[in-house]
VOPAGU-2260 file (C-alpha; in pm, 1 decimal, decimal comma):
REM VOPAGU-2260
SITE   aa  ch    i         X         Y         Z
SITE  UNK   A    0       0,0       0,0       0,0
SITE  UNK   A    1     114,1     334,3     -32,0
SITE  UNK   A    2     131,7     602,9     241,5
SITE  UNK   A    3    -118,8     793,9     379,9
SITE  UNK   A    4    -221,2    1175,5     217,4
SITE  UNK   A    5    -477,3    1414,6     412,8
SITE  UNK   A    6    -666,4    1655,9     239,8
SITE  UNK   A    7   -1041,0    1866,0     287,4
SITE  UNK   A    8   -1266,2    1914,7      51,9
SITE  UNK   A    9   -1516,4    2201,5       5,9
SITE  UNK   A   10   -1831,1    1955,5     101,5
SITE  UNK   A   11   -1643,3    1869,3     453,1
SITE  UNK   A   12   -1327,4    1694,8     570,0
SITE  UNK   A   13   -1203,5    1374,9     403,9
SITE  UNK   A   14    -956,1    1163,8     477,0
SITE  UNK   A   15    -768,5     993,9     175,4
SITE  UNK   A   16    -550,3     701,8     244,2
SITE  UNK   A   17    -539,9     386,3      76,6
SITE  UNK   A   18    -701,3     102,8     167,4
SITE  UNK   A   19    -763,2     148,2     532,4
SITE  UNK   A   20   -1022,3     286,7     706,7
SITE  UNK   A   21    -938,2     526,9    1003,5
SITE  UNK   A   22   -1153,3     407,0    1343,3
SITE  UNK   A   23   -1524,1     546,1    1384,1
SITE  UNK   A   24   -1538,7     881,2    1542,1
SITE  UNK   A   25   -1848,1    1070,5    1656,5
SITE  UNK   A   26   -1991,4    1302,3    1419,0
SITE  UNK   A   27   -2237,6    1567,5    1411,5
SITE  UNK   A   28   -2293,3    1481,6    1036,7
SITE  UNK   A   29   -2357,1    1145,8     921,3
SITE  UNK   A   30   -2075,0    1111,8     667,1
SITE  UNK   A   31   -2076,4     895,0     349,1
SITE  UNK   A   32   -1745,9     685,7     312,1
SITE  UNK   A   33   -1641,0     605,5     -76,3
SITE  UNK   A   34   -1371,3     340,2    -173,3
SITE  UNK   A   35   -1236,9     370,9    -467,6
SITE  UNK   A   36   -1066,4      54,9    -573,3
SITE  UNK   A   37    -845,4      55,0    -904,5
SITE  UNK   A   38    -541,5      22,8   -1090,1
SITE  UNK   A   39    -263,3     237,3    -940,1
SITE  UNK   A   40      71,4      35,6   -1033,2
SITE  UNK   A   41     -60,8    -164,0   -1342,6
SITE  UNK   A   42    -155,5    -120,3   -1713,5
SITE  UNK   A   43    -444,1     131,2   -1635,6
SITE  UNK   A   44    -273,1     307,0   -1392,1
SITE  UNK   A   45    -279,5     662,9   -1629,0
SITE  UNK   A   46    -648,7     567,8   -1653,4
SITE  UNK   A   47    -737,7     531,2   -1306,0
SITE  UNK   A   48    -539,6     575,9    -999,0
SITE  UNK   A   49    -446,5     927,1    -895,5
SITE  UNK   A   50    -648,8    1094,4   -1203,6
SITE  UNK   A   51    -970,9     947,6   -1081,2
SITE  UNK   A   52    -921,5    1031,6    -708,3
SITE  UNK   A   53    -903,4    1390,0    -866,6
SITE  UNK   A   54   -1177,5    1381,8   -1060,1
SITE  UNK   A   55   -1408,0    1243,5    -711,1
SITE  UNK   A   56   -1256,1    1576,9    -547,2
SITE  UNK   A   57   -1398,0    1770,0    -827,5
SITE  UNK   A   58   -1743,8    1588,3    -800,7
SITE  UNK   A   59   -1750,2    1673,2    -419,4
SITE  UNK   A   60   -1603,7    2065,6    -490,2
SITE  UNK   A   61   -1841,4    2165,0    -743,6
SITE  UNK   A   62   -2142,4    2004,1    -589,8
SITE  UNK   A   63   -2067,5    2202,5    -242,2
SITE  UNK   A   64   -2045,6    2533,1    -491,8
SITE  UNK   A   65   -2410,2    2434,9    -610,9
SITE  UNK   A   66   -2517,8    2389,7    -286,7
SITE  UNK   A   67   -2561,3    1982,8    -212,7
SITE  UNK   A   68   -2303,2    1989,1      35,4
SITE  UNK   A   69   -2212,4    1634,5     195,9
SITE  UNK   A   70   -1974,2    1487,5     438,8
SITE  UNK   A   71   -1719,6    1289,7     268,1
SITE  UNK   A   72   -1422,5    1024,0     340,1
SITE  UNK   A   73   -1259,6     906,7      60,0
SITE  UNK   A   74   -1007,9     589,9      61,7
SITE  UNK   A   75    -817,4     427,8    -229,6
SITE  UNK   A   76    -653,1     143,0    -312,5
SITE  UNK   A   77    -474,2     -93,8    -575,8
SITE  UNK   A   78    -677,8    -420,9    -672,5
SITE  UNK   A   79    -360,9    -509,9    -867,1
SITE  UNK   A   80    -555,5    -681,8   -1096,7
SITE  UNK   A   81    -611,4   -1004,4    -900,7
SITE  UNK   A   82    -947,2   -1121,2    -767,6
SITE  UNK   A   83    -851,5   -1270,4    -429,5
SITE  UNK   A   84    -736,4    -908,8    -353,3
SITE  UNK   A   85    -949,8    -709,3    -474,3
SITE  UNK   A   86   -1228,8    -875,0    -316,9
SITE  UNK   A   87   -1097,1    -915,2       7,4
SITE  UNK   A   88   -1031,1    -512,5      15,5
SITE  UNK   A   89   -1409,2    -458,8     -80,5
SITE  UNK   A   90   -1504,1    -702,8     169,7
SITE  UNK   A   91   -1329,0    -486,1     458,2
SITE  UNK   A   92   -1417,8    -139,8     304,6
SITE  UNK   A   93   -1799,2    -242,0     353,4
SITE  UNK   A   94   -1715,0    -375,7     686,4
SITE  UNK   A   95   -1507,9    -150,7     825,9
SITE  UNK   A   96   -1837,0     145,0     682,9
SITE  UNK   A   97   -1723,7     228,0     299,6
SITE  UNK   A   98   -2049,3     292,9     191,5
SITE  UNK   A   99   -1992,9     256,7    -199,6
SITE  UNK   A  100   -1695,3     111,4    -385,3
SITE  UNK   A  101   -1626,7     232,3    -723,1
SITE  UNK   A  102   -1412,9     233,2   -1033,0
SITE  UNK   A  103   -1282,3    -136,8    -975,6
SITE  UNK   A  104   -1156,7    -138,7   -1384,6
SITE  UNK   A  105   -1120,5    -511,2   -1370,0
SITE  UNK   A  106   -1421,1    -753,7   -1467,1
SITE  UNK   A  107   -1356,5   -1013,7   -1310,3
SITE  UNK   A  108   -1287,7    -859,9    -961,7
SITE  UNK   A  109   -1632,8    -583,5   -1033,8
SITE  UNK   A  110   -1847,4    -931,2   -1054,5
SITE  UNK   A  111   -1724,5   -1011,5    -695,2
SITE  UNK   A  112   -1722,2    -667,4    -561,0
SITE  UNK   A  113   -2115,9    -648,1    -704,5
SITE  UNK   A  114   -2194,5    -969,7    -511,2
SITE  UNK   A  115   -2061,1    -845,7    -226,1
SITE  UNK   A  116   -2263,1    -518,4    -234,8
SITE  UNK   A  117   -2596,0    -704,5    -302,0
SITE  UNK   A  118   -2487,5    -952,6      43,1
SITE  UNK   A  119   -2376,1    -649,2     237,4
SITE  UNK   A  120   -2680,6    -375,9     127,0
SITE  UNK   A  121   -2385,3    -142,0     -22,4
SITE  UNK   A  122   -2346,1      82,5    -302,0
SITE  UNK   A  123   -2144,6     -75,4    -589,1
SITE  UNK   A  124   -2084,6     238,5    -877,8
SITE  UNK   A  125   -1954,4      67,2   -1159,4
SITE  UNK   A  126   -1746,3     311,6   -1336,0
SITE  UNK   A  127   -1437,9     118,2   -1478,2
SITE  UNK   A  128   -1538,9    -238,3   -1535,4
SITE  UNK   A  129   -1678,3    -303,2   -1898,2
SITE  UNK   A  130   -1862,3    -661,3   -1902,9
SITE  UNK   A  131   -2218,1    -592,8   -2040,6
SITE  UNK   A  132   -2314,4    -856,2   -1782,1
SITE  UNK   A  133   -2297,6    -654,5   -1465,2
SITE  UNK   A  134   -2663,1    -501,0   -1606,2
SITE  UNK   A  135   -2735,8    -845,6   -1772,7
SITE  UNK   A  136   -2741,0   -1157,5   -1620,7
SITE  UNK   A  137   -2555,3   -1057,4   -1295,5
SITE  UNK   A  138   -2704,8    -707,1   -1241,2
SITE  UNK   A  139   -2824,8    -665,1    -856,7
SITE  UNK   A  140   -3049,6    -364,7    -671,5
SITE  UNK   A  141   -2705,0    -274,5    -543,5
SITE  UNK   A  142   -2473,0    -144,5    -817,2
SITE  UNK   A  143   -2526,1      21,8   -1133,3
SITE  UNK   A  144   -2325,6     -16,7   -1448,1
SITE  UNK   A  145   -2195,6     373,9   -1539,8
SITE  UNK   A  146   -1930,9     436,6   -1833,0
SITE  UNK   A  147   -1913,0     185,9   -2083,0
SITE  UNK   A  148   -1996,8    -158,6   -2154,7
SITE  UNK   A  149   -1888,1    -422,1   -2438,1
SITE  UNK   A  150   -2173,5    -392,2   -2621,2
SITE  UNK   A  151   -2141,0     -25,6   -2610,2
SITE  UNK   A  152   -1826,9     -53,1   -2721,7
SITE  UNK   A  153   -1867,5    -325,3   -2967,0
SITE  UNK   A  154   -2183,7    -185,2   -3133,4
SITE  UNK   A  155   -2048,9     127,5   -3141,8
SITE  UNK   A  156   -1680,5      82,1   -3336,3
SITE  UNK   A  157   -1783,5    -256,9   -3491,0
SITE  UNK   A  158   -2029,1    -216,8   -3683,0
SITE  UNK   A  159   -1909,9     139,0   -3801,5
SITE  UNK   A  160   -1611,4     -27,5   -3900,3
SITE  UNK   A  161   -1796,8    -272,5   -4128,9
SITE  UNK   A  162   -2007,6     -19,6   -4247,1
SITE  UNK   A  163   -1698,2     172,8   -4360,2
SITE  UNK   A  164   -1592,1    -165,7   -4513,7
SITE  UNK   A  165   -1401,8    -275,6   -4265,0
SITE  UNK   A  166   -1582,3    -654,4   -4338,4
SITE  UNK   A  167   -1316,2    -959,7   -4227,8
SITE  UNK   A  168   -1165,8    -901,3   -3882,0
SITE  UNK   A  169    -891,5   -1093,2   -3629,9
SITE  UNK   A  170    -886,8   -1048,2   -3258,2
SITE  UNK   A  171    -610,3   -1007,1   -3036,9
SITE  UNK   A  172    -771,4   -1018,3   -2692,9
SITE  UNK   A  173    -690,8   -1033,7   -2330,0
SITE  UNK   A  174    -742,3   -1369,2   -2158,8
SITE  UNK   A  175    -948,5   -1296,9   -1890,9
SITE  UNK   A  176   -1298,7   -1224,2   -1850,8
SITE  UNK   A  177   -1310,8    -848,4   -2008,5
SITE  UNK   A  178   -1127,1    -965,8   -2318,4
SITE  UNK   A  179   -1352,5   -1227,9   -2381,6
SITE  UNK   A  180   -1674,7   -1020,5   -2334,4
SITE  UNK   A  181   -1543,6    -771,1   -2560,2
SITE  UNK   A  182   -1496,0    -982,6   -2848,3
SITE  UNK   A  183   -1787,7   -1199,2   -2762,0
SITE  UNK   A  184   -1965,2    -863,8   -2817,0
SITE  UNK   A  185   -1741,3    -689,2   -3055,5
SITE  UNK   A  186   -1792,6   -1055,7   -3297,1
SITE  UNK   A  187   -2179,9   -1053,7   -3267,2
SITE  UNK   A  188   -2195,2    -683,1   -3398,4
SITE  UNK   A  189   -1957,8    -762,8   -3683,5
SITE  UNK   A  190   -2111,5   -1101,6   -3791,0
SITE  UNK   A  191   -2499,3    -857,6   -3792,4
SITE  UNK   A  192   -2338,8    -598,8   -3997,9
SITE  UNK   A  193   -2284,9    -871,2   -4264,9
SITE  UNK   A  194   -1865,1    -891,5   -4152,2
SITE  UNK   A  195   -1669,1   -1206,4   -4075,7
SITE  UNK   A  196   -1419,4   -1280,1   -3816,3
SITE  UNK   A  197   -1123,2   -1491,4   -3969,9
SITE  UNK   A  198    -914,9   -1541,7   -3655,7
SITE  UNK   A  199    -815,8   -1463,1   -3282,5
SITE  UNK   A  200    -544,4   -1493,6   -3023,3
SITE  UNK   A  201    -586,9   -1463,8   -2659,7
SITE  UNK   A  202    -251,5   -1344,4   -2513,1
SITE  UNK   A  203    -169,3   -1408,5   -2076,6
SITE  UNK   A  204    -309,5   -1097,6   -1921,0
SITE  UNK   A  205    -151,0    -891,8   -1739,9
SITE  UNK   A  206     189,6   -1058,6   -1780,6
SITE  UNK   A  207     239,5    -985,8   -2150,2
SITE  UNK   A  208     416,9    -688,8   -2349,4
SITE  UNK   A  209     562,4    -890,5   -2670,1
SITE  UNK   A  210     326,7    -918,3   -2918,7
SITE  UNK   A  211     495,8    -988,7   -3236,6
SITE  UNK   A  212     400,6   -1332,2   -3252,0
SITE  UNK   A  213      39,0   -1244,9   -3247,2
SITE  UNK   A  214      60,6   -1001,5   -3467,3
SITE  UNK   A  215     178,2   -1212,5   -3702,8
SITE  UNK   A  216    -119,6   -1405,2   -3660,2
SITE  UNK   A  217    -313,8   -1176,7   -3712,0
SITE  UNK   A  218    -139,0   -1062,0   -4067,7
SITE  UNK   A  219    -116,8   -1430,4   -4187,3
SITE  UNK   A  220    -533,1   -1376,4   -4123,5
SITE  UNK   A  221    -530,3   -1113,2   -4396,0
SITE  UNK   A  222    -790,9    -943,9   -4200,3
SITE  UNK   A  223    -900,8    -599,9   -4325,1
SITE  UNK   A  224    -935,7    -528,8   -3963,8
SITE  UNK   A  225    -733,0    -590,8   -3632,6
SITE  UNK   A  226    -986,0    -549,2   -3354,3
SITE  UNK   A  227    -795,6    -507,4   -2995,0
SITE  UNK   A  228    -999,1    -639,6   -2705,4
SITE  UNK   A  229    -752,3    -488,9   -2460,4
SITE  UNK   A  230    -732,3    -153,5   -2288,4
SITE  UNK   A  231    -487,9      57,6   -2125,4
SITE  UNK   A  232     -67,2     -37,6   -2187,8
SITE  UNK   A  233    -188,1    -313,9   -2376,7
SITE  UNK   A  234    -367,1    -182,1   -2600,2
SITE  UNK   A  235     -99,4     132,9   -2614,9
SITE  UNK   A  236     182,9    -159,1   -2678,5
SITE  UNK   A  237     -10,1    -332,6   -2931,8
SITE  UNK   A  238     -88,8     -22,5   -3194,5
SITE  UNK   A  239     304,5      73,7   -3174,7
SITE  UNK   A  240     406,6    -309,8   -3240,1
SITE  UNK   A  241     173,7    -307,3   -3530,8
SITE  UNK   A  242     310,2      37,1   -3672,6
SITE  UNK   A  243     660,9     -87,4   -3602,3
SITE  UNK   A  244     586,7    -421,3   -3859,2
SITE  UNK   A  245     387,9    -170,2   -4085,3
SITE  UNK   A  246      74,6    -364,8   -4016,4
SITE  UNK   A  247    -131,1     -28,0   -3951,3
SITE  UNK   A  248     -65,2      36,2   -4344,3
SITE  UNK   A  249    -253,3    -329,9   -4420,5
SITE  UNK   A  250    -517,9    -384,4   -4148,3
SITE  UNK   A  251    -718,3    -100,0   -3957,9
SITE  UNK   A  252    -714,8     -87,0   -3624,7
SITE  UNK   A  253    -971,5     -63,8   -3392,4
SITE  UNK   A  254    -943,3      -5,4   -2983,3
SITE  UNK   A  255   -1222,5    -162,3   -2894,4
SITE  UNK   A  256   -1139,8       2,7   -2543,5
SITE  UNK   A  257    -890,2     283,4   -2669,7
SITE  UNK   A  258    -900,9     564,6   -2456,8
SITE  UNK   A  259    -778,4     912,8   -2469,5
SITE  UNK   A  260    -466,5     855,7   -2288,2
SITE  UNK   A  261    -375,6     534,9   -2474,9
SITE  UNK   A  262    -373,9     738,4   -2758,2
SITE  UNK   A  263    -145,6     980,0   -2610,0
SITE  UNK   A  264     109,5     727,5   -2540,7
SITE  UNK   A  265      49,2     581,2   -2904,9
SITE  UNK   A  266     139,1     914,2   -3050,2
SITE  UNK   A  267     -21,6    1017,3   -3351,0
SITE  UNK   A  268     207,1     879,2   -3612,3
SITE  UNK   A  269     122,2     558,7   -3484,8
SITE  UNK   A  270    -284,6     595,2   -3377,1
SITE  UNK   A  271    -352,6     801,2   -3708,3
SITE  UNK   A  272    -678,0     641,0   -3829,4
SITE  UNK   A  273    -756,0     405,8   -3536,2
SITE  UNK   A  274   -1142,4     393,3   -3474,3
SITE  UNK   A  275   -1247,1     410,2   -3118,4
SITE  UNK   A  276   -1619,9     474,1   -2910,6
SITE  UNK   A  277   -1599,6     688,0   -2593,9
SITE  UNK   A  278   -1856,6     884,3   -2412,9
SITE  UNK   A  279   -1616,6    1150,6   -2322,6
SITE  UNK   A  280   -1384,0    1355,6   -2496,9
SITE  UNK   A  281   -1255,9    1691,9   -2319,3
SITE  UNK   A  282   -1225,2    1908,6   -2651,6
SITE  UNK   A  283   -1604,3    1768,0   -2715,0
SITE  UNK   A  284   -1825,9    2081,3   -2578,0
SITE  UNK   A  285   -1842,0    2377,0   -2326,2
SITE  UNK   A  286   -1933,5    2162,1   -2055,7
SITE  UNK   A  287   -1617,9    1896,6   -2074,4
SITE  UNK   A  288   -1375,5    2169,6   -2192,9
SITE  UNK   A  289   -1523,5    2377,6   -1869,7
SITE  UNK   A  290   -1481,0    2079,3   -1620,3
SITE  UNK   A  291   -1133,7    1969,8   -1790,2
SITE  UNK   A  292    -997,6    2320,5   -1705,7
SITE  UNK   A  293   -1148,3    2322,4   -1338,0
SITE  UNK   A  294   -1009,3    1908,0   -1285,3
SITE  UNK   A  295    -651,4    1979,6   -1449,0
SITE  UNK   A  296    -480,9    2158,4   -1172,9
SITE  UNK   A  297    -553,0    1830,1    -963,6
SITE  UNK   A  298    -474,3    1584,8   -1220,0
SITE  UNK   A  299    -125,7    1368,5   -1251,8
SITE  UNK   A  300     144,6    1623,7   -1436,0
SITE  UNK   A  301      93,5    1576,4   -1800,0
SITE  UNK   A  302    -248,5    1362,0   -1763,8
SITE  UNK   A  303    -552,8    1463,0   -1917,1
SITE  UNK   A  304    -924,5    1337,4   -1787,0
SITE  UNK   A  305   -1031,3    1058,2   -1985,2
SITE  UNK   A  306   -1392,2     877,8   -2008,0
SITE  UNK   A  307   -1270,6     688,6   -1700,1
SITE  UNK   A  308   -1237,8     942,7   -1501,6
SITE  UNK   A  309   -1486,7    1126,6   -1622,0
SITE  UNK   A  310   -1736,8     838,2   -1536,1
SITE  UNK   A  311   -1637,0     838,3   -1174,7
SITE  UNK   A  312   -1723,7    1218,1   -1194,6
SITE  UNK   A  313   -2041,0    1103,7   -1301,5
SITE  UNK   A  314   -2166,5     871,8   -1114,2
SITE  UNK   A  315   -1997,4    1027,6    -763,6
SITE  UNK   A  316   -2199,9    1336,0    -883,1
SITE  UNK   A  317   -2546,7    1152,7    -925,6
SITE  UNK   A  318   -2498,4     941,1    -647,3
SITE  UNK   A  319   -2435,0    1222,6    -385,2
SITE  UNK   A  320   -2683,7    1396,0    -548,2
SITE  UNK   A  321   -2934,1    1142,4    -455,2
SITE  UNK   A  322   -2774,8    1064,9     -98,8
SITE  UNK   A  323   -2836,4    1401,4     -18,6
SITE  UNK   A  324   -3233,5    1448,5    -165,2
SITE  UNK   A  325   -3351,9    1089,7      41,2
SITE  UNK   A  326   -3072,2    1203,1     341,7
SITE  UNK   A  327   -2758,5    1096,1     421,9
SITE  UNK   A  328   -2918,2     825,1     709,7
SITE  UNK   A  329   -3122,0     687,5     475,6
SITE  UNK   A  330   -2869,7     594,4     205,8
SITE  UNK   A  331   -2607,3     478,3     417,7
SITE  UNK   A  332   -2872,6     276,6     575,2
SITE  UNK   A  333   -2996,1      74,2     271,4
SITE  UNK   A  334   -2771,3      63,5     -34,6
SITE  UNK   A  335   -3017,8     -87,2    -216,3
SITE  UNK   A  336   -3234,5     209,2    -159,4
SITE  UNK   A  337   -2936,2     489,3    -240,7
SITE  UNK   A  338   -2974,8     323,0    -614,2
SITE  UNK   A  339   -3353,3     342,6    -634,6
SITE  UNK   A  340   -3327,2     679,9    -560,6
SITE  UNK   A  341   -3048,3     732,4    -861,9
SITE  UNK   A  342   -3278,9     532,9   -1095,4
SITE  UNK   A  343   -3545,4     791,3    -986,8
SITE  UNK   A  344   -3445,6    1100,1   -1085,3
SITE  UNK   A  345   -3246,6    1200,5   -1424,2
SITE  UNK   A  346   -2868,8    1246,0   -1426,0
SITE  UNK   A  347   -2676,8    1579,2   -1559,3
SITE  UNK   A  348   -2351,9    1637,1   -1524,9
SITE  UNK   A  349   -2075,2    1798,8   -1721,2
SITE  UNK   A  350   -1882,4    1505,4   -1893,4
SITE  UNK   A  351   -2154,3    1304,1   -1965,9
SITE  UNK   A  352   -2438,3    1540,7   -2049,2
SITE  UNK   A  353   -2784,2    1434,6   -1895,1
SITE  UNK   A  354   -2924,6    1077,5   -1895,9
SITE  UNK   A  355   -3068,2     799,8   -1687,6
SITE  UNK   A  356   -3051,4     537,1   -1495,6
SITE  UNK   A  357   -3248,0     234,6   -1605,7
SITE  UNK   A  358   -3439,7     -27,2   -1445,6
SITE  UNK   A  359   -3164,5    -270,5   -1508,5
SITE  UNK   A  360   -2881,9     -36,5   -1355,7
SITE  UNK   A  361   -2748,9      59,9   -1686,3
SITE  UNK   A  362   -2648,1     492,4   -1692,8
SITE  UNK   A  363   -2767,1     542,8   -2016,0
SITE  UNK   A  364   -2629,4     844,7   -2265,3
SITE  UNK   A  365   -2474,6     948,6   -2581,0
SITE  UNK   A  366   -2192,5     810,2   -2718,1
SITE  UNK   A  367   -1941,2     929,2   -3020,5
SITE  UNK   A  368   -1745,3     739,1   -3232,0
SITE  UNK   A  369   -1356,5     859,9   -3303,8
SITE  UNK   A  370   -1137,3     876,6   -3538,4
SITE  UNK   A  371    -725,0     962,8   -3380,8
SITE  UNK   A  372    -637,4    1245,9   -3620,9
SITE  UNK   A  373    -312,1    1255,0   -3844,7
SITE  UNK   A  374     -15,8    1434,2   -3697,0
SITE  UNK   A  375     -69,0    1722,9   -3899,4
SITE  UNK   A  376    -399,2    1771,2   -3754,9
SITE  UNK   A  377    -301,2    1776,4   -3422,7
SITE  UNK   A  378    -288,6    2157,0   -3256,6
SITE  UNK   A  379    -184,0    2019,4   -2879,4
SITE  UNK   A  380     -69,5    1731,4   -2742,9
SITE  UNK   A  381    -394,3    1634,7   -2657,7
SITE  UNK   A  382    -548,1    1706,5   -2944,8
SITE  UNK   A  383    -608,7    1418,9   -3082,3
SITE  UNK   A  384    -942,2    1286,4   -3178,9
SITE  UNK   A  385   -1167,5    1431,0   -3467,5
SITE  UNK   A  386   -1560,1    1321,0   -3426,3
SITE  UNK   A  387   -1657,9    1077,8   -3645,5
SITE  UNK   A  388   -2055,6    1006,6   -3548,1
SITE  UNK   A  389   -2275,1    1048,0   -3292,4
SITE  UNK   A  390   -2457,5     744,4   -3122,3
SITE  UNK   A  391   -2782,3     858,2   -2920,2
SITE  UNK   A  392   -2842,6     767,1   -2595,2
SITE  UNK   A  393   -3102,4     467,8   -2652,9
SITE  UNK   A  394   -2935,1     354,2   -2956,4
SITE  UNK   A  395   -2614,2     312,6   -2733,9
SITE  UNK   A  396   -2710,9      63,5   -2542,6
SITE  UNK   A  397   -2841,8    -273,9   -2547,7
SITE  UNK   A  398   -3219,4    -343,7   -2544,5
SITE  UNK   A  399   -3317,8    -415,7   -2228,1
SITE  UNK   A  400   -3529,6    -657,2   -2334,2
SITE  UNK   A  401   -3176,4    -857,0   -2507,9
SITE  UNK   A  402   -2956,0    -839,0   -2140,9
SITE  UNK   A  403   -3116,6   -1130,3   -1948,0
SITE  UNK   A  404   -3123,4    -911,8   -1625,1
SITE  UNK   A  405   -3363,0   -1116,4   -1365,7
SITE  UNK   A  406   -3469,1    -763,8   -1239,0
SITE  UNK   A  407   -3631,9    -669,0   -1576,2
SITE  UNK   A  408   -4001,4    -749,6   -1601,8
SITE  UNK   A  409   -4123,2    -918,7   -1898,7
């Protein structure tokens, strides 16, 4: 773990450490604790880690400067990627009084932590974790699924992709349960678009950084398309490999979970061209480009908000929003009945514009499709994307009636 940092926020004091929880104290106040549990050593460490703990402080500062102010502790920690941790640090948070847990940018671990929320009447705010089956099969009156998902994702860039032509793809795809959602997902929308997939290969996640083997897999496919079910330094390692063998000049590429700061550490010479869906972009209006500019002063030197951060924004916004309208007793009281309350009232915020939650725990809003501009596009260093389409807010998403979630009446 690492050592222990202090700080206050405008909506009351809050203590930040990471990963343990200082001893009950009397308070005049009833205070909400939040845990937010993600990658701060590991290949979505730029994505998570310090720049979402910022982006929580912002949620808290600007709601306490429009009036909903709440009492606050914060704690963070590293799930390192491996479920016997992670869950056993969600397991104490909600003993030891974390109210809601979220980011958790790890599938595999989010499907534990959202058990444990439904056993233990906690919050569970999905915000990093991408399997469509936290608000399908396993979806729970506990948690709600915020950012993304991989049918968002794969409906989003694959068909587009196919549209464009884009018509025989290969996989390369992280072996764990993420990866295989995403292409699951990503092969579905491909093979309804009238594509074909020709190939995959599942590489040892998070241990590997060589790729060239698999890449030439995925050339011997002759593939028009090289769809990356990865995110974060693997999907960042992956592009460069591929421009290194000059496979980005034969097969386009598509980051099926590419986000802004994986691009950044592509560089545009490399990206140029790659397709990718995110809700978020901080050039993308007045609202992002207004929050980016109140965020960036807390952010990691040289690290821009990305949707990841952005969605914990989100959802810590709507989520204290509705703490504070049923009281602050009453939600830390019943977890189950803190996400009612979101699902009852609309949700408006500046990075993901205004929305819903739905019956099934899904945040619903619009998403855009991408398109990494060439370097002589490019005005900043983070200048980088150039909108390609616009995907509204129903369209995003799956039917409800298609997720299987038990919750959902017929």
């Amino acid at each position: 773990m690492l050592g222990h940092r202090r700080t206050f926020l405008a909506a009351g004091g809050a203590l930040v450490a990471n990963g343990i929880i200082p001893r009950a104290r009397a308070q005049a106040t009833p205070t909400l604790r939040l845990g937010i549990l993600g990658d701060l050593t590991g290949p979505y460490r730029d994505l998570s880690g310090l720049g979402t703990l910022a982006c929580v402080r912002q949620a808290i500062e600007d709601l306490a400067r429009a009036g909903t102010s709440v009492q606050v502790e914060v704690v963070q920690a590293d799930h390192q990627h491996r479920a016997d941790v992670g869950s056993a640090l969600a397991r104490q948070w909600y003993d030891q009084g974390v109210d809601a847990i979220l980011e958790v940018n790890n599938s595999a671990i989010a499907l534990a932590v959202a058990d444990l929320a439904r056993e233990k009447d906690k919050v569970f705010l999905a915000t990093g974790p991408a399997t469509a089956d936290l608000h399908g099969p396993r979806c729970s009156p506990n948690h709600v699924h915020w950012t993304y998902d991989t049918w968002m994702l794969a409906h989003g860039a694959g068909s587009a992709t196919v549209r464009a032509g884009g018509d025989s793809w290969f996989f390369l795809t992280a072996d764990y349960a993420f990866g295989h959602a995403l292409q699951r997902d990503t092969a579905q929308a491909v093979e309804a678009a009238g594509g074909r997939v020709l190939g995959q290969a599942r590489y040892p996640f998070p241990a590997t950084t060589d790729y060239s083997s698999f890449l030439l897999q995925a050339q011997a496919s002759r593939a028009k398309v090289l769809g990356l079910a990865n995110a974060g330094t693997d999907t960042v390692n992956c592009v460069k490999q591929a421009h290194e063998f000059g496979l980005t000049r034969r097969m386009r590429m598509v980051g099926l979970l590419c986000l802004l700061g994986d691009v950044r550490a592509m560089g545009a010479e490399a990206a140029q061209g790659l397709l990718t869906t995110e809700p978020f972009y901080w050039d993308l209006n007045d609202r992002t480009r207004g929050f980016t500019q109140r965020v960036l002063p807390r952010m990691p030197t040289n690290i821009y908000p990305s949707t990841n951060h952005a969605g914990a924004y989100s959802a810590v916004t709507h989520y204290l929003k509705a703490a504070a309208a049923m009281g602050v007793a009453q939600a830390k009281a019943s977890g189950r009945a803190a996400i009612e309350r979101m699902k009852a009232i609309p949700t408006d915020d500046d990075c993901l514009g205004v929305g819903r939650v739905r019956e099934d725990g899904r945040k619903i809003h619009q998403v855009y499709l991408f398109e990494v501009k060439t370097p002589a596009e490019v005005r900043t260093g983070w200048d980088l994307y150039k909108l390609a389409g616009t995907i509204e807010a129903e369209q995003a998403m799956r039917p409800l009636s298609q997720g299987g979630c038990p919750m959902v009446r017929s």
